[in-house]
N, CA, C and O atoms as a Tripos MOL2 file, in Angstrom:
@<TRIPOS>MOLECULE
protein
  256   255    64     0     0
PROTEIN
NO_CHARGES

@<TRIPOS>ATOM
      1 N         152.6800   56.2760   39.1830 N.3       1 UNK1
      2 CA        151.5530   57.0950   39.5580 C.3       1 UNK1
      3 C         150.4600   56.9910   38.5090 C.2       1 UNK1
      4 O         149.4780   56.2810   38.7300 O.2       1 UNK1
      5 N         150.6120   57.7910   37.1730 N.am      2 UNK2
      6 CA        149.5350   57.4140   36.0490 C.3       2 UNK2
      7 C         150.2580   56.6810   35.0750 C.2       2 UNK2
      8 O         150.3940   56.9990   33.8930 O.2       2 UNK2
      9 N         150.6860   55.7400   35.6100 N.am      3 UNK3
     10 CA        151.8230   54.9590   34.4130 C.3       3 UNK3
     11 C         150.5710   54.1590   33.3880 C.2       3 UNK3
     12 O         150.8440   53.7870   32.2470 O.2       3 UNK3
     13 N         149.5140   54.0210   33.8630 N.am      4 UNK4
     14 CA        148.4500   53.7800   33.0500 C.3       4 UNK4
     15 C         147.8640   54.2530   31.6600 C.2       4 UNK4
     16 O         147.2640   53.6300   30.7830 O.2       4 UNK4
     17 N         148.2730   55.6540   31.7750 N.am      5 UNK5
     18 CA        148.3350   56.8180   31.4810 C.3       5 UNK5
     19 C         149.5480   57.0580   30.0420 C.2       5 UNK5
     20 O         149.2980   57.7540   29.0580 O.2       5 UNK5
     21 N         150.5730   56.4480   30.2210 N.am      6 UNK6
     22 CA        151.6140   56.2960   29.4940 C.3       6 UNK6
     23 C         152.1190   55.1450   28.6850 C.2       6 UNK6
     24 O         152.5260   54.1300   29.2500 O.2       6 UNK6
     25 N         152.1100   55.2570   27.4380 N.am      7 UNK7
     26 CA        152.9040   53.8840   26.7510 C.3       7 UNK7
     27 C         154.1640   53.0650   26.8610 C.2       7 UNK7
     28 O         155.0670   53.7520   27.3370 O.2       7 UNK7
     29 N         154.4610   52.0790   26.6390 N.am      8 UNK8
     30 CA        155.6480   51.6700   26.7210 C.3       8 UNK8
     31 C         157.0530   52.4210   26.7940 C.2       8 UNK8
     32 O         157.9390   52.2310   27.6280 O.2       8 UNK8
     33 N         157.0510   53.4680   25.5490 N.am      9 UNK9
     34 CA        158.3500   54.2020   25.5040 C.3       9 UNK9
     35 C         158.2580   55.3830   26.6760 C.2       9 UNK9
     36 O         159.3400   55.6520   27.1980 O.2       9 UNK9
     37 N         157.2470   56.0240   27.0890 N.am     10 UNK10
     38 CA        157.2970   56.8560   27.9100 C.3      10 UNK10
     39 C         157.3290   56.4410   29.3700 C.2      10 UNK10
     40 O         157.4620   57.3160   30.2250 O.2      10 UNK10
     41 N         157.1780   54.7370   29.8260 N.am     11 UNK11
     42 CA        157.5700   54.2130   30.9020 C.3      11 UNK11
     43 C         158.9020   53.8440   31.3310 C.2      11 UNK11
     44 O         159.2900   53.7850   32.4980 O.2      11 UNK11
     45 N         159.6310   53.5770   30.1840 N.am     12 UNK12
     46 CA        160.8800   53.4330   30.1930 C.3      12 UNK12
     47 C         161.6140   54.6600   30.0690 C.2      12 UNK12
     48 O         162.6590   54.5760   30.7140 O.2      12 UNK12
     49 N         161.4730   55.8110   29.4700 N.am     13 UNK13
     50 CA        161.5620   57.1380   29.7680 C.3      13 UNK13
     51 C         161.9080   57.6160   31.4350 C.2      13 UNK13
     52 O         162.9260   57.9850   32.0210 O.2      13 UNK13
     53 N         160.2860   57.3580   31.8790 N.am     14 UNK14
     54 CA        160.2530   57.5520   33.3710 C.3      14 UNK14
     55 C         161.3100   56.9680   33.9730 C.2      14 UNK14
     56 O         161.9900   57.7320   34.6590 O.2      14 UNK14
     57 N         161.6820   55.7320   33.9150 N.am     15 UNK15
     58 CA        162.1440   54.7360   34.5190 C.3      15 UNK15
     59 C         163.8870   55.2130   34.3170 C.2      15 UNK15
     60 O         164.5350   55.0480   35.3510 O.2      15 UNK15
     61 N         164.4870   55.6350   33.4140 N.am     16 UNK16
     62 CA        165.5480   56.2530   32.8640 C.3      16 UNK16
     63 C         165.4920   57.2140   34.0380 C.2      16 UNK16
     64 O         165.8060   56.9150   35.1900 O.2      16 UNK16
     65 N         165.0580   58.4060   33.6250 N.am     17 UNK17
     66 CA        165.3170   59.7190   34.6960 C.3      17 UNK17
     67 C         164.8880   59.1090   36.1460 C.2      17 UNK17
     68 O         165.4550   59.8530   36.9470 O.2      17 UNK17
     69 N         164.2330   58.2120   36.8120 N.am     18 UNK18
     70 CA        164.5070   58.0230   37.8410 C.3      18 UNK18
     71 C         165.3190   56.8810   38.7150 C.2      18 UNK18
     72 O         165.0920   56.5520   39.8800 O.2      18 UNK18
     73 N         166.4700   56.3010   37.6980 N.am     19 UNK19
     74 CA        167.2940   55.3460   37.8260 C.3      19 UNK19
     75 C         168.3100   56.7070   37.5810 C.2      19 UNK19
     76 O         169.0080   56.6640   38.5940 O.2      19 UNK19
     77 N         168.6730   57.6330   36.9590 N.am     20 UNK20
     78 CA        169.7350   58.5760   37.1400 C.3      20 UNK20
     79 C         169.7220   59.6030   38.7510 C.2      20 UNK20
     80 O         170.6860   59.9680   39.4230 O.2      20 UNK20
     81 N         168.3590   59.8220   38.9540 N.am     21 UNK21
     82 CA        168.0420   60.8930   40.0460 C.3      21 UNK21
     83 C         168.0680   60.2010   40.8690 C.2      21 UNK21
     84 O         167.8370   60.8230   41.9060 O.2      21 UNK21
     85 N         168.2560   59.0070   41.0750 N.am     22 UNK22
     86 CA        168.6290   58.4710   42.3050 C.3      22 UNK22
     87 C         169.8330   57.6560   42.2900 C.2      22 UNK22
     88 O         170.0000   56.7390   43.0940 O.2      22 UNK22
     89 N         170.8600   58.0410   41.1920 N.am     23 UNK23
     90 CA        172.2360   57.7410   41.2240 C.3      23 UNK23
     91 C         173.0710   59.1750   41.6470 C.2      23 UNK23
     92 O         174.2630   59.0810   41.9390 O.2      23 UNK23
     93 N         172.4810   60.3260   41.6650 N.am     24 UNK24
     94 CA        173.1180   61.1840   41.8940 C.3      24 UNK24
     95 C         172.7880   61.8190   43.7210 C.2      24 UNK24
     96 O         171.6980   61.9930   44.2650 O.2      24 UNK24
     97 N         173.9440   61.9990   44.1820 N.am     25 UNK25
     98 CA        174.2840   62.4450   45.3390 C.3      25 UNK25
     99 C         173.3100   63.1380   46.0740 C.2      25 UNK25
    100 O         173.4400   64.3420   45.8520 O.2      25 UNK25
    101 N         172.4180   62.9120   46.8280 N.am     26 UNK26
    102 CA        171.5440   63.5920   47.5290 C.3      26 UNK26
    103 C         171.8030   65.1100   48.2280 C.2      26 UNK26
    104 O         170.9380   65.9820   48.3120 O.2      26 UNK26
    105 N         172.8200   65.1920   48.5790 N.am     27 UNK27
    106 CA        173.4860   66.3790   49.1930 C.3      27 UNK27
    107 C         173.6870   67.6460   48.2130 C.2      27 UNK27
    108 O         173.4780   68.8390   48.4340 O.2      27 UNK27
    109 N         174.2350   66.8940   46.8800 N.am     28 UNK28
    110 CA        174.0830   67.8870   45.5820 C.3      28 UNK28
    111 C         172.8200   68.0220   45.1500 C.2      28 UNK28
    112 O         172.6770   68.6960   44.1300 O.2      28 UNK28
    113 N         171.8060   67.5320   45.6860 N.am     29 UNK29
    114 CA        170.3580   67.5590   44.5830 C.3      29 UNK29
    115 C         170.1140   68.9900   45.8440 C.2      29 UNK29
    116 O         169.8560   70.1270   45.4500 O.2      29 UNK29
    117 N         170.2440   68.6670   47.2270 N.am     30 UNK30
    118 CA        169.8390   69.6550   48.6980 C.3      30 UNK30
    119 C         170.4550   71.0230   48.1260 C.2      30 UNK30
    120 O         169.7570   72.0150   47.9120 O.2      30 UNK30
    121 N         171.2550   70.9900   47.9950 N.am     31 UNK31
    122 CA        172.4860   72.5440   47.2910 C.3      31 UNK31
    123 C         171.8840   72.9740   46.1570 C.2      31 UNK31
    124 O         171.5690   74.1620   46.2280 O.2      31 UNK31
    125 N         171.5580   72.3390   44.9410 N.am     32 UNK32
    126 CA        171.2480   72.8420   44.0370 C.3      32 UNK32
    127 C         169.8320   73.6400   44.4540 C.2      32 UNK32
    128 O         169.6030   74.8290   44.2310 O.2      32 UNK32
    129 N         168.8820   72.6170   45.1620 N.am     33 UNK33
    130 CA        167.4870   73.1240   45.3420 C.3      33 UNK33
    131 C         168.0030   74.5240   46.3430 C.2      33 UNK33
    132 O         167.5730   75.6670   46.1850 O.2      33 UNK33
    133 N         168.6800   74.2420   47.0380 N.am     34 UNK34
    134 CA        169.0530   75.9840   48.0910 C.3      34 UNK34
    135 C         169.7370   76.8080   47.1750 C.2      34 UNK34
    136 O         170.1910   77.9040   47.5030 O.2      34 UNK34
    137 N         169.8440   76.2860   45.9260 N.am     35 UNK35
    138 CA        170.9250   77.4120   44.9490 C.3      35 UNK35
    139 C         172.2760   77.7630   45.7870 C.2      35 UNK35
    140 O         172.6610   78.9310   45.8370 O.2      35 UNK35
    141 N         172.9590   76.7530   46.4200 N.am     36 UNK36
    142 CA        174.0480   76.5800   46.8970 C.3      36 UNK36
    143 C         175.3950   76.4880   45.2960 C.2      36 UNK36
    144 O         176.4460   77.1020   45.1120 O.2      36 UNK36
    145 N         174.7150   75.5030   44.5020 N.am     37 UNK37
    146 CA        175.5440   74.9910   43.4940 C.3      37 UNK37
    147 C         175.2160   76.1830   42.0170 C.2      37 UNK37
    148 O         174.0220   76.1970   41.7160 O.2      37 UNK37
    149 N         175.8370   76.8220   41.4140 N.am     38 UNK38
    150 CA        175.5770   77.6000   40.2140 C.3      38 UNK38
    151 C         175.4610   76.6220   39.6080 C.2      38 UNK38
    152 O         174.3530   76.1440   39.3620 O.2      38 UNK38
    153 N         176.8020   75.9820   39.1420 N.am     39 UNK39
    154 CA        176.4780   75.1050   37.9200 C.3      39 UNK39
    155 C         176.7900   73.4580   38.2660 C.2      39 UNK39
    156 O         177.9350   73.0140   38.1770 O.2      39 UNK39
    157 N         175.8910   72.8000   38.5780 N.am     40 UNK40
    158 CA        176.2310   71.2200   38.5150 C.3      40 UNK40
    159 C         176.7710   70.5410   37.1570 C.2      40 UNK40
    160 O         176.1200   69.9410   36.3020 O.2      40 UNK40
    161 N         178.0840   70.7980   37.2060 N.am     41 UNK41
    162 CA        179.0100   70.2830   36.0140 C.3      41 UNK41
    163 C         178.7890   68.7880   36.1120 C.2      41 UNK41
    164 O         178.2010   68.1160   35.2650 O.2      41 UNK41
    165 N         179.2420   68.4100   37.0640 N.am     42 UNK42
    166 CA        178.9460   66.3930   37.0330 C.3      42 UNK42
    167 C         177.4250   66.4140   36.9480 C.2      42 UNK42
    168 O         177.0170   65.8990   35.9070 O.2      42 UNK42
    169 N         176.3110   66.9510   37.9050 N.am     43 UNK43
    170 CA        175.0750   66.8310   37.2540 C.3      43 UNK43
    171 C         174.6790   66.8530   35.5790 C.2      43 UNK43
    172 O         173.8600   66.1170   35.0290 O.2      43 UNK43
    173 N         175.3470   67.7100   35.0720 N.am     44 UNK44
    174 CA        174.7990   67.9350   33.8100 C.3      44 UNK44
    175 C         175.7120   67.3770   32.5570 C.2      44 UNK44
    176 O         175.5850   67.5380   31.3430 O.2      44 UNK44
    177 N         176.7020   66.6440   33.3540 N.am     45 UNK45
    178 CA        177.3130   65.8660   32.4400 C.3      45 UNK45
    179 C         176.8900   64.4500   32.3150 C.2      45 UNK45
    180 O         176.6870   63.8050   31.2860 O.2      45 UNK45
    181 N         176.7780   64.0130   33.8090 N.am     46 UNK46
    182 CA        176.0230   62.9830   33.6770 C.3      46 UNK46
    183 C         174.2290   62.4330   33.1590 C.2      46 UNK46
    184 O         173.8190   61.2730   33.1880 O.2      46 UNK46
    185 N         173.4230   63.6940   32.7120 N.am     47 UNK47
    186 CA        172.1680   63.8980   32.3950 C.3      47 UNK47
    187 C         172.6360   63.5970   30.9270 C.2      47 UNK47
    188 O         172.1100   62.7620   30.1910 O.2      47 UNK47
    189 N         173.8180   64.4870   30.5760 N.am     48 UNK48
    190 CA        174.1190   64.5830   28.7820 C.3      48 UNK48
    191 C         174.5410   62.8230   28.5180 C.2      48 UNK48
    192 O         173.9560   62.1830   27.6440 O.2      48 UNK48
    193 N         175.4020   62.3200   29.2200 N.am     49 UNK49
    194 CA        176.1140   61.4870   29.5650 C.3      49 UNK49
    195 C         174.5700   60.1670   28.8590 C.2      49 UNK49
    196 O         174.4930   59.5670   27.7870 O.2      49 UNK49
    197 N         173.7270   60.1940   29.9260 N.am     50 UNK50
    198 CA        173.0340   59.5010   29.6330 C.3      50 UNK50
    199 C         171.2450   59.7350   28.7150 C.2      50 UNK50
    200 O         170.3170   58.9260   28.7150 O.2      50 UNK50
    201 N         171.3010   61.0730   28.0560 N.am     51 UNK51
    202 CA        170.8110   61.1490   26.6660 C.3      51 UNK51
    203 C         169.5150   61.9020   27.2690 C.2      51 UNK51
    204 O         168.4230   61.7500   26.7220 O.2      51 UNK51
    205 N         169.7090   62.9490   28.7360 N.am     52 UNK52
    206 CA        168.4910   63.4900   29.3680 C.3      52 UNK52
    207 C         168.2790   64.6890   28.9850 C.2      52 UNK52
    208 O         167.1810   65.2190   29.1570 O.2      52 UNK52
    209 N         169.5310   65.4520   28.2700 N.am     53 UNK53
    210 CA        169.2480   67.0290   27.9020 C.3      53 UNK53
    211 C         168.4870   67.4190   26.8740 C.2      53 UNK53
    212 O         168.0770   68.5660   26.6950 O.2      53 UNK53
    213 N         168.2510   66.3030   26.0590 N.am     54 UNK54
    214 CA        167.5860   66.6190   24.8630 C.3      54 UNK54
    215 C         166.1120   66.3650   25.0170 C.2      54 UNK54
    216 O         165.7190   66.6470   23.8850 O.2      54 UNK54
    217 N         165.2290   66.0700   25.5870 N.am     55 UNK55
    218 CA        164.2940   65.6600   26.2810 C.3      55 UNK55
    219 C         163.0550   66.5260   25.4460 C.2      55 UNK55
    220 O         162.0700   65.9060   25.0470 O.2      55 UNK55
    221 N         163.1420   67.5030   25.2950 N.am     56 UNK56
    222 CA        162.6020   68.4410   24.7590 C.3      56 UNK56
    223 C         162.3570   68.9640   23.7510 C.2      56 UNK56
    224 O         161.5060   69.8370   23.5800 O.2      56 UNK56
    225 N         163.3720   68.3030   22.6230 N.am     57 UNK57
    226 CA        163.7640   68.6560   21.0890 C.3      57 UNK57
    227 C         163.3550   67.5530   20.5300 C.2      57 UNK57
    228 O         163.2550   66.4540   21.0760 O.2      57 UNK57
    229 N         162.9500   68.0210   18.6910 N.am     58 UNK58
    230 CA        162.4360   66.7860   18.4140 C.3      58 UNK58
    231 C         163.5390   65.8530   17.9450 C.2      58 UNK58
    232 O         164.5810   66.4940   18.0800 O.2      58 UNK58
    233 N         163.8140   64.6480   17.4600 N.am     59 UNK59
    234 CA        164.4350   63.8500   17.2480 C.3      59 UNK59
    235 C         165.6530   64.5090   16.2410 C.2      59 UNK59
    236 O         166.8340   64.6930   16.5380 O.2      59 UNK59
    237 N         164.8180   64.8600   14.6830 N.am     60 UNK60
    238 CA        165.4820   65.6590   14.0460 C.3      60 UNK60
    239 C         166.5750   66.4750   14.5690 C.2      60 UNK60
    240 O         167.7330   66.3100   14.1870 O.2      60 UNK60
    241 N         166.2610   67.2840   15.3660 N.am     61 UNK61
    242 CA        167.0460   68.0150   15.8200 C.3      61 UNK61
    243 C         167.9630   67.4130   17.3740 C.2      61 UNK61
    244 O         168.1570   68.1590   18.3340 O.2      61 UNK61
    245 N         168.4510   65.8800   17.3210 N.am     62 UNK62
    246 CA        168.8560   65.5870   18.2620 C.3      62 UNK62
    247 C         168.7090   65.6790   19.7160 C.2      62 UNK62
    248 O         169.5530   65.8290   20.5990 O.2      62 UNK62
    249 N         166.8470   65.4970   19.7720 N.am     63 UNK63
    250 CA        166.7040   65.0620   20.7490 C.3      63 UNK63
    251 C         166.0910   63.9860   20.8170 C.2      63 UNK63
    252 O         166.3230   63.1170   19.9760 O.2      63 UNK63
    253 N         165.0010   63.7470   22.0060 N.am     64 UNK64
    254 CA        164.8130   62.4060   21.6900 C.3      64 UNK64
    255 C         163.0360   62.2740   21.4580 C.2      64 UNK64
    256 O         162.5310   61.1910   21.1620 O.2      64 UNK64
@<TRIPOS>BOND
     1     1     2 1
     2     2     3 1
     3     3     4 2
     4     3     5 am
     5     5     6 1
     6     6     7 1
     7     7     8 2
     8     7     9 am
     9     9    10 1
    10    10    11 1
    11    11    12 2
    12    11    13 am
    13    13    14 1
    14    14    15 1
    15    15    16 2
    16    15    17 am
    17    17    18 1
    18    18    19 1
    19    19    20 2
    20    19    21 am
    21    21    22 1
    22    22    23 1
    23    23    24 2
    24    23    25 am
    25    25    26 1
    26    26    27 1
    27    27    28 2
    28    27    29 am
    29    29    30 1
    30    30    31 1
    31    31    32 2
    32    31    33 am
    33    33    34 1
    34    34    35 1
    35    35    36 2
    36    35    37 am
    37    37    38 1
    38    38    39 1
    39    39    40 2
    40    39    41 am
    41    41    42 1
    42    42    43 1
    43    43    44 2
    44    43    45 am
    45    45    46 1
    46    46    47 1
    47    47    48 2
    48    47    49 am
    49    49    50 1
    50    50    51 1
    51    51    52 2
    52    51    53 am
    53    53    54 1
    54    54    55 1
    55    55    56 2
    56    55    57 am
    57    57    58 1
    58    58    59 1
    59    59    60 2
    60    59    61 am
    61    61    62 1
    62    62    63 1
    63    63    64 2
    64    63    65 am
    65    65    66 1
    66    66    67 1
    67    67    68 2
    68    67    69 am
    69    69    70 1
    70    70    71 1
    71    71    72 2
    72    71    73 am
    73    73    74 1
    74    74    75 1
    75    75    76 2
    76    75    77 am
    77    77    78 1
    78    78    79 1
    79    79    80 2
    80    79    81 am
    81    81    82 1
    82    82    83 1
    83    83    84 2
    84    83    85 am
    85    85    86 1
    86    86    87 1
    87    87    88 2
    88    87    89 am
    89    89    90 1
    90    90    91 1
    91    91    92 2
    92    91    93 am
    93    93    94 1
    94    94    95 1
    95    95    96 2
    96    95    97 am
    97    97    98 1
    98    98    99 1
    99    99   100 2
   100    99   101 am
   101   101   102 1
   102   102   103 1
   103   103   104 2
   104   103   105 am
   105   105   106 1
   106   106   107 1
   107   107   108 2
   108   107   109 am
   109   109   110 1
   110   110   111 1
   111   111   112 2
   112   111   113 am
   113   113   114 1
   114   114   115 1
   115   115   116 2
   116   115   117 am
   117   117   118 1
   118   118   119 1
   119   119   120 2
   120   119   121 am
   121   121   122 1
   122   122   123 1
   123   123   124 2
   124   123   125 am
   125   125   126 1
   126   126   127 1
   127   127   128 2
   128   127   129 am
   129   129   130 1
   130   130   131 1
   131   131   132 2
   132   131   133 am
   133   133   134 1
   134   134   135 1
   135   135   136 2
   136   135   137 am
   137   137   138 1
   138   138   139 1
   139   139   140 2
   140   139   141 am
   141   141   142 1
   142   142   143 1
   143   143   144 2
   144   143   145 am
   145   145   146 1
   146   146   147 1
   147   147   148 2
   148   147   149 am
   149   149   150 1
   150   150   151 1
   151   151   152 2
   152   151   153 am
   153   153   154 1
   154   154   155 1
   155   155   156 2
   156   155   157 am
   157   157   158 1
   158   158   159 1
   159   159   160 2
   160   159   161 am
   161   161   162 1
   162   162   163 1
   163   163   164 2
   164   163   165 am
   165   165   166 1
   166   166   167 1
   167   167   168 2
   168   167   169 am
   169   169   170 1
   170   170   171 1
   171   171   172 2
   172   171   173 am
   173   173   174 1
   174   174   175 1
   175   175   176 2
   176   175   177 am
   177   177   178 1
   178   178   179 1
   179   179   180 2
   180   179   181 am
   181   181   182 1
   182   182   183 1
   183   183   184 2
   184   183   185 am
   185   185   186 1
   186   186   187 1
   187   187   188 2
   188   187   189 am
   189   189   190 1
   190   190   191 1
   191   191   192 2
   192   191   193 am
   193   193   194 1
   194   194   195 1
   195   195   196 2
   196   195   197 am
   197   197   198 1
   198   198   199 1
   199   199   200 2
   200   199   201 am
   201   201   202 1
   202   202   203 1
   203   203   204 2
   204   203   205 am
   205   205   206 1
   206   206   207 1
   207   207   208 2
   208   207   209 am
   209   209   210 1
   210   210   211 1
   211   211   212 2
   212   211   213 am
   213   213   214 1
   214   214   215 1
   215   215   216 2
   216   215   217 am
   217   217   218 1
   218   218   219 1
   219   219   220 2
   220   219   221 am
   221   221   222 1
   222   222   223 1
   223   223   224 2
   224   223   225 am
   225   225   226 1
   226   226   227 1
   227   227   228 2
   228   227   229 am
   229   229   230 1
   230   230   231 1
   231   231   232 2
   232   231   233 am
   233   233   234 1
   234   234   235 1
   235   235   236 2
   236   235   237 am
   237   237   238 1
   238   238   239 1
   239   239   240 2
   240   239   241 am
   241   241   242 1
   242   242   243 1
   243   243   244 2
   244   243   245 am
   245   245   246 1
   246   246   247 1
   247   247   248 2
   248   247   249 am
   249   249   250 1
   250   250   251 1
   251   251   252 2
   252   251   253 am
   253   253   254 1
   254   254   255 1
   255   255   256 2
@<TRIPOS>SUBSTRUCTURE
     1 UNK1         2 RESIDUE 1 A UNK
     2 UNK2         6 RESIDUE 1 A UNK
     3 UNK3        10 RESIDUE 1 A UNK
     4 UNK4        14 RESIDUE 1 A UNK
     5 UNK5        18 RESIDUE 1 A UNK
     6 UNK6        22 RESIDUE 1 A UNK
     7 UNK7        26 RESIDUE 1 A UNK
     8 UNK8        30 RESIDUE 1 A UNK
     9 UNK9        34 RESIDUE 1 A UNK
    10 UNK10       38 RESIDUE 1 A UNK
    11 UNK11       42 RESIDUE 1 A UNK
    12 UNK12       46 RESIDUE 1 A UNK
    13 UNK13       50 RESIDUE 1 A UNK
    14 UNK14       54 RESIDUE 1 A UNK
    15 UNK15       58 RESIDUE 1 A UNK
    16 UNK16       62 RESIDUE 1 A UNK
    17 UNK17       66 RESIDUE 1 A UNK
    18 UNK18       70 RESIDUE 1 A UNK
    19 UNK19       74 RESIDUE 1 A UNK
    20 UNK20       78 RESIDUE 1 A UNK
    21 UNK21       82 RESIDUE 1 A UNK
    22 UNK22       86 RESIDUE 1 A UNK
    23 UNK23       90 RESIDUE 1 A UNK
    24 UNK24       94 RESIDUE 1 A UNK
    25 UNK25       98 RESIDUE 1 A UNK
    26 UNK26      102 RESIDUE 1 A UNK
    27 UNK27      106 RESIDUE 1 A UNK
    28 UNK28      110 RESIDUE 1 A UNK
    29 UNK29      114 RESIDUE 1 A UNK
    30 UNK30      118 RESIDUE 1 A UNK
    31 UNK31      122 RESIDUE 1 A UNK
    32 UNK32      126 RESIDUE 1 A UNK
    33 UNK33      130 RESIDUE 1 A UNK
    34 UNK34      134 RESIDUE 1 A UNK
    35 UNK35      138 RESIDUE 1 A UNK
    36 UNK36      142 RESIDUE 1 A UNK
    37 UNK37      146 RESIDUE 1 A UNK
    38 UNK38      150 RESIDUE 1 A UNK
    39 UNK39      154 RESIDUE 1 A UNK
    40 UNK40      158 RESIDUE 1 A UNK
    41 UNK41      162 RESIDUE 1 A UNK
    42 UNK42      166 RESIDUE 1 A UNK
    43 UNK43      170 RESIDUE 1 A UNK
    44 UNK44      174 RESIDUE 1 A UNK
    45 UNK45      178 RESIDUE 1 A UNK
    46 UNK46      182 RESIDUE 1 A UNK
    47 UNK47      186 RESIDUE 1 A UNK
    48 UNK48      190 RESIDUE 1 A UNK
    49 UNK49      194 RESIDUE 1 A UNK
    50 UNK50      198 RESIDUE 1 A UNK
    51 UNK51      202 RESIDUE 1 A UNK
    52 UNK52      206 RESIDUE 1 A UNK
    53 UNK53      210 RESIDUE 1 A UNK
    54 UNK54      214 RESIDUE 1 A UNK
    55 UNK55      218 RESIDUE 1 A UNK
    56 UNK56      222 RESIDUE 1 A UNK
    57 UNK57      226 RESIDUE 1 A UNK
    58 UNK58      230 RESIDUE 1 A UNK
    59 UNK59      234 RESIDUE 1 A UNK
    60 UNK60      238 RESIDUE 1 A UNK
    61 UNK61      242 RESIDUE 1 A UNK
    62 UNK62      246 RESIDUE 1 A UNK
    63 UNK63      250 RESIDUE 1 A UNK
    64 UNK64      254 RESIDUE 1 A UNK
């Protein structure tokens, strides 16, 4: 979309979270959005799994 917009590391970023969100089960993404699912344990293992929870923190502090 504005990948123009974004540098190298933050394209491959993108490219990360949407090579995971479309490995995970569509039916579980439908449940979670209806708040069917409390806690998506395989969702959020597989996010940790592949280095998405930290997203937010700075490096120092083990994120990314």
């Amino acid at each position: 979309m504005f990948d123009f917009l974004m540098n190298e590391e933050q394209q491959k970023l993108q490219q990360e979270v949407r090579d995971f969100v479309g490995s995970i089960d569509k039916q579980l993404i439908l449940d979670m959005d209806a708040e069917k699912v409390q806690y998506p344990t395989h969702f959020l293992q597989e996010a940790g799994r592949r280095n998405l929870l930290g997203l937010r923190f700075p490096k120092e502090y083990g994120g990314r």
